[in-house]
N, C-alpha and C positions, 0 to 999 in steps of 0.2 A: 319325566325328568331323569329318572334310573337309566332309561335307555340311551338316552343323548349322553348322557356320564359315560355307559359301555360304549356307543359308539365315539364319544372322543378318545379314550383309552385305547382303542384299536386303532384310530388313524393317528395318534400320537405314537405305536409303537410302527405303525406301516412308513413314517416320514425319520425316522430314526433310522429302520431298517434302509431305507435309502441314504442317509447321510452316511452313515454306516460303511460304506463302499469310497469314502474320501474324506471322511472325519476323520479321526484314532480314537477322541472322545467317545461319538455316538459306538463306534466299532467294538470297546472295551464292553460297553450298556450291554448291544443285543449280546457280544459273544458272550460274555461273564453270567448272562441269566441261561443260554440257551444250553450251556456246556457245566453247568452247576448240577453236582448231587447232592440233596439233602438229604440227612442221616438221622435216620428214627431216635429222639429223644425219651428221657421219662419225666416229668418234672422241670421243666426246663422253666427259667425265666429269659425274656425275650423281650433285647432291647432296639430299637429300629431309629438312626439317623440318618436323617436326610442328605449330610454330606463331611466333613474333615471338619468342619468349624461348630457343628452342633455333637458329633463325636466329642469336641473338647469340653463344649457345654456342659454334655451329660455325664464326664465324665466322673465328677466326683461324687454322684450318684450310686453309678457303678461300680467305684472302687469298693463302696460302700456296702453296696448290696452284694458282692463277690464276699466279703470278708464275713457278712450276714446269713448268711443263708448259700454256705461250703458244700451242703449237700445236694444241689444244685445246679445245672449245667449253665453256663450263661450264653445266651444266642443272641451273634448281632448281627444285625441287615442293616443296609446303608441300600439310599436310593440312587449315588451319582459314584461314577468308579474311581474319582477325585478324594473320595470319603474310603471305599472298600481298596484300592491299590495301595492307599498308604497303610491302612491298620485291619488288609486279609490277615496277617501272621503275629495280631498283637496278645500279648500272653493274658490280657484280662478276659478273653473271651475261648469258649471251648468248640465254637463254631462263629463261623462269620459268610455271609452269605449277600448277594446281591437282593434285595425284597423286588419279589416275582411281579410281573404283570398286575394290577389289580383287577383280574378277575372275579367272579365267584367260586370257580369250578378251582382256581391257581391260591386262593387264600384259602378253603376249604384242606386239600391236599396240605400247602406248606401248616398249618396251625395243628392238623392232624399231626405230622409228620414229626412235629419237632415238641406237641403234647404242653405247652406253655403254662405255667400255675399261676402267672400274669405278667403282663406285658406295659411294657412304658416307653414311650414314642417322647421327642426331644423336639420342641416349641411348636413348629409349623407342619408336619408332616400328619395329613388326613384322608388316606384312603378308603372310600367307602366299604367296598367286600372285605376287605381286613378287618376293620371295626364291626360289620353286622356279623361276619363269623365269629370274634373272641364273645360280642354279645351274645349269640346264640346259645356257645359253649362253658357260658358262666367263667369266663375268663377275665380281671380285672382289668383294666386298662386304665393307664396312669398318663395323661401328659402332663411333661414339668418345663417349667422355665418356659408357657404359656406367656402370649403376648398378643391381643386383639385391639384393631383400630375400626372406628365406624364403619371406614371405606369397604373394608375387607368382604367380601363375598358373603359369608353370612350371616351378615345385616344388609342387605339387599335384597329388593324383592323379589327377585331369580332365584338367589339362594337357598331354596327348601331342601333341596337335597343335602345343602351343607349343614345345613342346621339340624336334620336329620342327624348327620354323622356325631355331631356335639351331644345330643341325647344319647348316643351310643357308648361316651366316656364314663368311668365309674368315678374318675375325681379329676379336677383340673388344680394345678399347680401354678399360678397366672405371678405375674414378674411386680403388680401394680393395681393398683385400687381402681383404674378406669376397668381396666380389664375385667375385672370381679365384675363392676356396675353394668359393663354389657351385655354380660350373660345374664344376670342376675335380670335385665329388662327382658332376654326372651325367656322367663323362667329356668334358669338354669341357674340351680342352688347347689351342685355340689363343686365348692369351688371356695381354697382356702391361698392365701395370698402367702406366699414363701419368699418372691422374689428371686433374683438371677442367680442359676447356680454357674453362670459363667464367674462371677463374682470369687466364687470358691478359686475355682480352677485356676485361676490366676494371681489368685493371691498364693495360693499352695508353691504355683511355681515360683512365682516372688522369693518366696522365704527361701527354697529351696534349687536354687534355680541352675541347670548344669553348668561347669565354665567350660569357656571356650577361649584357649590360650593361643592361639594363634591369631586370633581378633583382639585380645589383650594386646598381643605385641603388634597388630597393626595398630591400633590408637595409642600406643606409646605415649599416653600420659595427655594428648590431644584431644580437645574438644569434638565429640561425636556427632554430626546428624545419621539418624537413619529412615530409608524412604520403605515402609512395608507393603506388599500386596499391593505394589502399585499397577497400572495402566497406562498405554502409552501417551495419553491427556496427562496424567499426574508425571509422567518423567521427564515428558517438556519444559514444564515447567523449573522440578531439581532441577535439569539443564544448564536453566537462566542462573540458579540462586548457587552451582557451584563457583560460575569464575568471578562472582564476589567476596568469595569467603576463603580465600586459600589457608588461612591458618587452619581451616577445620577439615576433617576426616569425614568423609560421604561412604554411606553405603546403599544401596539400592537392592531391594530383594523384592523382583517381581511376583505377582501373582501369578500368572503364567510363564515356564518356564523354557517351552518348544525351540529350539533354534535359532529359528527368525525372529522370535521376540529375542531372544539375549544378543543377537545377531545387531537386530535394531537398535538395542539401547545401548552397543557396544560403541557402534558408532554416532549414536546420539551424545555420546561421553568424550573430553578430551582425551586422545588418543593415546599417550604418554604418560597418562596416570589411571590407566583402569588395569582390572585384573580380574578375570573371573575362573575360577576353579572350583568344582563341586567338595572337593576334601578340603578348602583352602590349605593346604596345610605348607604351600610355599610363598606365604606372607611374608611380606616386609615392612620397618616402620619407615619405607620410603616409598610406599605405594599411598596415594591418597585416596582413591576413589576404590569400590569394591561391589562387583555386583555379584550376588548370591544366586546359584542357576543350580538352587535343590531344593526341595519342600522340609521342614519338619526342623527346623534352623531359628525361625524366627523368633518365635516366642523366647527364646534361649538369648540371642542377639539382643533385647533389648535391653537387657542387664547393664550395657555398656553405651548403651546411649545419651546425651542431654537434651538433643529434642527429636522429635520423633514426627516423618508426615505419615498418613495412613491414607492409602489409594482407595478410589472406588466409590469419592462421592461426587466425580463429576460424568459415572455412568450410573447403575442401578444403584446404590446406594453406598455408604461405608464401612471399609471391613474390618474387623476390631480391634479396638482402640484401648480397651482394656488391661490387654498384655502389658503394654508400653504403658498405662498409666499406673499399675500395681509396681511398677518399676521405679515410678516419680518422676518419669517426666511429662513435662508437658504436651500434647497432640493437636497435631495440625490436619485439617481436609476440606476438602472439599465441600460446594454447596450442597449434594444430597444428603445429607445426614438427619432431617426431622422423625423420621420412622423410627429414629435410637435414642433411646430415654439415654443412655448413658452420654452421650452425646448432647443432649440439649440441656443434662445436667453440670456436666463438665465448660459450656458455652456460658454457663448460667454462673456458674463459680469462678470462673476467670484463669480457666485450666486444662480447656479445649478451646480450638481456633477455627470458625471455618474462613475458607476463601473463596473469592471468585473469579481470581484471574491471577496474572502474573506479578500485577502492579500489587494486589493483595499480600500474596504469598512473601514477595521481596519484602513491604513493608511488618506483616507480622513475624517472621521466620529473624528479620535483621534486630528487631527489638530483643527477643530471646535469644538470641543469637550474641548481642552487643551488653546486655544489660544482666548481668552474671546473680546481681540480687532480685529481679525481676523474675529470672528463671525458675532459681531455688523456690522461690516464692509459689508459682505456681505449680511447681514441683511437690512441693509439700503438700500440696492442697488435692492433686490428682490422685498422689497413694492416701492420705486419709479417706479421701471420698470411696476409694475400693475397700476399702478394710471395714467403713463402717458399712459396708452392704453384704459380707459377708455373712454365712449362715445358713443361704436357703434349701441347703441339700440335707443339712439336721431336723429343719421341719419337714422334709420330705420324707426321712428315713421315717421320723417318729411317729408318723401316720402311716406308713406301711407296716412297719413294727408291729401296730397295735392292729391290722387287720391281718397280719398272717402270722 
C-alpha cells in the first residue's frame, strides 16, 4: 500500500509538472517548491495549511500560540499557492514555505531542517512521510478543527494506509461528536471534541471587522446583496435576480479572479451599471452593481451586507458561509452543502437557504429580500448561532498548554 502511495505522489507531481507549461496555478506549485530555500531553525513550531481558507481556520490558534510561546519561531507551509501567495509576507509567521513533495527522503530533510518542537496541521491535510518522520522524531502533532465522515477513505477497506497515518497523530481536535465516535470505533482514543475554531475567526472579525468607506458610500444607505466566492453556475443565476431588484445594490466577488472570469461576468452583468476596480477607490452611490476582482476583501465586505449568496455549492461543495453569518445575515447556496455542519445547521434554524435552480433562488432570495421583519429575524438567529459555537481554539490552547 506504501508504494502505490509513493508511486501516486510522483505521478501526481509528473502531471502537474506538465500542466505546469499552460496552467499559472500548477506553474506557481512546481516553481514555488523547486526554487524554495529552507533555513535552519531551533525550536521552531510548525504550522501546515492546506490552502487560504484553513489559514483563516487556524488562525486563531496561531495568533495564540505566537503570543505563547515568543520564544519560538513560527513555520508555515501551505499545500496550494492560492493559500502561500496570499499570506508568503504575513507577519504571524517567521518563515512560510510551500510543504515539499511528500516524500520520505523530502519530509526527513524539511523536519530536520526547520527542528519542529511540534507541529499542528489544519482539518484535512494528511501526508504520510510527514507524519511518520514527526513520529519518529517524538515530535507532537496536533490536528484541529478535525472533521470525519463515514465515506472518507479511512473508513474504507482500501484505507489502511490512511488509517495508519491517524495512529501517527498525538491528539485529534474533531469539530463534533460523530467525529470523536469514528475514531473512537477504529480505536482511536486520543481525541477531544473542541469544535470549529473557524467559529473564532470570524466572530473576532465580526467584533472587529476593518471598514471599508468606499463601499459605505456605494450602498449609500441601500439595501445590500452580496454574491461571495462565487462560480460561473452561481453568477447566472445573480444575473436573473438583479433586473428584479433594482432598488438593491449587488456585489459580486468571484472566487476566481483571472481575466476571463471577471471578463465574463462583466458582460454577464448589465452593462451601464457594473464597475470593477481592484482599489475600488472610484465608487459612486450611482453605481449599482460591483464586482470585486482582488482576494482578501471579503470577509471585510460582509459587514455591509443584508443578504448574502455563497458560491460553490452547485460544483464541489460550499465556501464559507460563516463570515457572512457572524455578520447577521442570512445565507444563500447552493444544493452541495451536506458535508458542512454549519450549513445543515444554519438550514435547520431557518438562517441558511439552499437552492436548486433559478426558480429557487428568485423565490427564496425575493422573500428576504421583500420581507424586511423576516430578514432581521433570520438574521438574529445566524450571529447567535456563531457566537454560541465559539471557543474552540481555548480548549485547544489549554491542552497544549498543559503538555508543553
Amino acid at each position: 500500500m506504501l508504494l502505490l502511495y509513493n508511486i501516486g505522489i510522483l505521478i501526481y507531481y509528473k502531471l502537474l509538472y506538465i500542466a505546469a507549461l499552460f496552467n499559472n496555478k500548477a506553474k506557481l506549485w512546481i516553481n514555488g517548491r523547486k526554487n524554495q530555500q529552507v533555513q535552519p531553525l531551533i525550536s521552531s513550531i510548525w504550522f501546515h495549511f492546506a490552502s487560504l481558507g484553513e489559514f483563516e481556520q487556524g488562525r486563531p490558534v496561531l495568533e495564540k500560540i505566537r503570543l505563547l510561546y515568543p520564544d519560538n519561531k513560527i513555520v508555515l507551509t501551505f499545500f496550494s499557492p492560492s493559500g502561500y501567495e496570499v499570506r508568503k509576507n504575513t507577519p504571524l509567521a517567521d518563515a512560510v514555505y510551500y510543504l515539499p513533495l511528500d516524500t520520505a527522503r523530502n519530509a526527513r530533510e524539511f523536519i530536520k531542517t526547520i527542528n519542529p518542537v511540534m507541529a499542528i496541521f489544519t482539518k484535512y491535510e494528511y501526508w504520510y512521510h510527514f507524519f511518520d518522520e514527526l513520529h519518529q522524531q517524538h515530535v507532537p502533532l496536533y490536528i484541529i478543527s478535525a472533521i470525519f465522515r463515514p465515506g472518507q477513505v479511512f473508513f474504507k477497506w482500501h484505507g489502511g494506509l490512511h488509517r495508519k497515518m491517524l495512529k501517527l497523530v498525538t491528539w485529534f481536535f474533531v469539530q463534533d461528536i460523530p467525529s470523536k465516535h469514528l475514531l473512537h470505533d477504529r480505536g482511536i482514543t486520543n481525541v477531544t471534541i473542541s469544535g470549529d475554531t473557524r467559529f473564532d475567526r470570524v466572530w473576532a472579525n465580526a467584533l472587529q471587522p476593518k471598514p471599508i468607506p468606499e463601499v459605505e458610500r456605494f450602498k449609500n444607505g441601500q439595501k445590500l446583496f452580496i454574491a461571495g466566492s462565487t462560480w460561473p453556475a452561481d453568477e447566472k443565476l445573480i444575473a436573473s435576480l438583479i433586473a428584479l431588484h433594482p432598488d438593491w445594490k449587488f456585489i459580486i466577488a468571484p472566487h476566481e479572479i483571472g481575466e476571463d472570469r471577471i471578463n465574463g461576468l462583466i458582460n454577464l452583468l448589465p452593462e451601464q451599471t457594473t464597475i470593477t476596480h481592484s482599489e475600488i477607490s472610484y465608487l459612486t452611490p450611482y453605481t449599482s452593481n460591483l464586482i470585486i476582482d482582488n482576494i482578501g476583501m471579503l470577509s471585510s465586505l460582509y459587514q455591509y451586507a443584508d443578504v448574502v449568496y455563497i458560491g460553490g455549492g452547485f460544483g464541489a461543495g460550499i465556501h464559507n458561509i460563516l463570515e457572512a453569518a457572524a455578520f447577521g445575515a442570512p445565507v444563500i447556496f447552493g444544493p452541495n452543502y451536506e458535508r458542512f455542519k454549519e450549513a445543515r445547521d444554519l438550514v435547520e434554524l431557518n438562517a441558511g437557504f439552499s437552492i436548486n435552480n433559478q426558480e429557487e433562488l428568485l423565490s427564496t432570495a425575493g422573500s428576504l429580500m421583500s420581507d424586511e421583519q423576516f430578514r432581521h429575524g433570520c438574521a438574529a438567529i445566524a450571529k447567535k448561532y456563531v457566537e454560541e459555537h465559539i471557543g474552540a481554539s481555548d480548549t485547544i490552547l489549554d491542552y497544549i498548554k498543559a503538555k508543553h
